[in-house]
C-alpha positions, 0 to 999 in steps of 0.5 A: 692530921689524916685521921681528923680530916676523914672524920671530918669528911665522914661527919660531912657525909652524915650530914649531907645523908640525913639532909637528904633523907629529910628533904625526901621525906618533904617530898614524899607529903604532897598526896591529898584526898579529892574534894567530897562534896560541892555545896554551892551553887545547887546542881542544875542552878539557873542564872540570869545574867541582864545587861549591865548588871553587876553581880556575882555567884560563890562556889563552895565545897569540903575541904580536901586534906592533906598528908602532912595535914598542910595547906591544900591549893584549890582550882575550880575547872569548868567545862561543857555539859558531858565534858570529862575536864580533860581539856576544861573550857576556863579554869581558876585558883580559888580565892585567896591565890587557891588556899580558900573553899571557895569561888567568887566568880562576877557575872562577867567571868560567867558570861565569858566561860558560857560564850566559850561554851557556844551560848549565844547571846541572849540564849541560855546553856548548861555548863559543869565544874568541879574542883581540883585538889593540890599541893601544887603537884599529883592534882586530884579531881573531885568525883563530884560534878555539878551543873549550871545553867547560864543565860547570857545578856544581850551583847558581847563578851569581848568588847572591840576597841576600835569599829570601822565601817565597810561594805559596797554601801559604805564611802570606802567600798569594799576595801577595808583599808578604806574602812570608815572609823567609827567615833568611840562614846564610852566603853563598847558605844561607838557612832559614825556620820557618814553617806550610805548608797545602795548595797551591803555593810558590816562592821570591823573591829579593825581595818587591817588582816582578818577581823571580826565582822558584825552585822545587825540583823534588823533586830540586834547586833550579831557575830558576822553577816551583812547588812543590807541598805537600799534606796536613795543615798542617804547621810546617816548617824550609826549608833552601836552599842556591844554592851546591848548587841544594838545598832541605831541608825538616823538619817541627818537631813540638814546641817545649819548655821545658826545665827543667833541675833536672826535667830535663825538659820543662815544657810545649810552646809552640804555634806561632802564625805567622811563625815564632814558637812562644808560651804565655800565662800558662805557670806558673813554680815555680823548684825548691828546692836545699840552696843556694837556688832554681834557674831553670834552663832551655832549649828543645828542639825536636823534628824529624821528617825525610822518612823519618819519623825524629825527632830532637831539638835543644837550644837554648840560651845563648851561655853555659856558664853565666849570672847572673839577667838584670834590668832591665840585661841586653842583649837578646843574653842571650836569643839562642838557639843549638844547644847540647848535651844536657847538663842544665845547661850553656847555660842560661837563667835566670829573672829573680827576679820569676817564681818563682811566678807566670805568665808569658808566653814566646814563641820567635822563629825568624823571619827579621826578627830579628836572631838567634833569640830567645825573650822572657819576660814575667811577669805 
């Protein structure tokens, strides 16, 4: 029994000793050559990258090989022009999870691996790449280094999600915990109704810690800064776009209620702060028609742009055409948008109770809404 079982433990060892050696000699294939030549882009290769366009650029070169003539894993390194890769500004596998010889990189992963570079925005600058070669373990570095010069779009590589207003011109002053909340439009847009007086602002990607701060310039939206506002306080509508680096400003001159079967302004609603426009104890009179009495109404805000011109707005119902709200009725029936100039399409209606009494009407523009509104309140 002892003699089977020492052969069978010498078996097991042989065995064992021939796995070994095996998975050794696995491990022993991991060299492979570093990539020869790049093909693409050519070197020094200018590329334009506009506002909103959507585009890519592919980066191609040899392949490297492989000891055990297997896969090889590639990763594209880019770094600052005169930069030894050590520390690369962004690197990324190739496509097909690094098994392709070949990069395709969008328009936008350029424009961030520029910002990262220290271009700014609408200025141009050279960056380099080349290409690493692995099987996962003893990375070869191509000797070969191309250039690529970038020219970046006029905005932001990163994109704030929220934009609050402040500054010693602004209604929160300087704290930013008071920071005026920006409305979100679409993506990178953002837009405020608010008061300013004289004195400095800037805009914050969030009202808390340390943020980012950007100003405009007179010309463009930029990284930092402040804005300078002098002169009588004004009501404005702030416009900012960081897909375009722009900031529009208008100032809102009335805010009028609307009454359709006049047609004509009823009175104006005094702006008060945050973005909302009120009037206590407006008197309401519905008109009188062969078939009943008519409530109909809207709001029409007057701008003034920076060239001094005027312009008006309508503001209205979701609805062509609406039902009386009661008790019933979603808050969503008071939502305003921009509607047209007709006079009686997208109106509001009265509640019942308000003919002939007085009621108090506020407009809410400000960014902590849902949607734009206005409240009635009959007393």
């Amino acid at each position: 029994m002892k003699t089977i079982f020492y052969s069978l433990l010498a078996g097991l060892v042989v065995v064992l000793a021939v796995s070994g050696c095996k998975k050794d000699k696995t491990l022993g294939h991991t060299q492979v050559s570093a990539v020869s030549t790049l093909f693409a882009p050519e070197n020094n290769k200018f590329i334009k990258i506009a506002s909103g366009a959507s585009g890519a650029v592919s980066f191609e070169w040899q392949q490297a090989q492989a000891e055990d003539n297997g896969l090889v894993l590639y990763e594209v390194a880019f770094d600052k022009d005169g930069g030894d890769f050590s520390k690369p500004l962004y690197s990324v596998p190739s496509d097909g999870n690094g098994l392709y010889n070949k990069l395709t990189l969008t328009f936008s992963d350029l424009n961030k691996i520029a910002n990262s570079a220290g271009v700014k925005p609408q200025e141009s600058g050279k960056v380099i790449w080349t290409v690493m070669s692995s099987k996962g373990i003893n990375v070869k570095k191509s000797s070969q280094v191309r250039t690529i010069e970038i020219q970046r779009p006029a905005g932001f590589t990163d994109i704030p999600t929220e934009v609050f207003l402040t500054g010693s011109a602004t209604e929160g002053g300087e704290d930013l915990s008071q920071a005026v909340k920006m409305k979100q439009t679409a993506p990178g847009k953002f837009e405020v109704y608010t008061s300013l007086k004289a004195g400095t602002y800037h805009f914050a990607d969030r009202n808390t810690g340390t943020p980012s701060i950007y100003s405009y310039d007179g010309t463009k939206l930029t990284q930092d800064g402040n804005t300078t506002f002098a002169g009588a306080n004004k009501v404005e509508k702030i416009e900012v776009d960081f897909n375009v680096a722009t900031v529009k400003t208008t100032e809102v001159l009335s805010v009028g209620l609307w009454f359709a079967a006049d047609n004509k302004i009823w009175f104006d609603l005094p702006y008060k702060s945050n973005g909302k426009w009120e009037i206590d104890g407006a008197s309401i009179v519905f008109h009188q028609e062969s078939w009943g009495r008519d409530e109909r109404y809207k709001f029409r805000f007057t701008f003034k742009d920076d060239a001094g011109a005027t312009t008006t707005q309508f503001f209205g119902s979701t609805n062509s055409d609406n039902n009386r709200p009661d008790a019933n009725t979603p808050p969503s029936f008071y939502y305003m948008v921009p509607v047209n100039n007709s006079q009686y399409d997208y109106c509001f209606k009265f509640v019942g109770a308000a003919d002939n009494k007085t009621a108090d009407i506020i407009v809410d523009f400000s960014g902590t809404a849902a949607a734009y509104t206005h409240s009635v309140t009959v007393k």
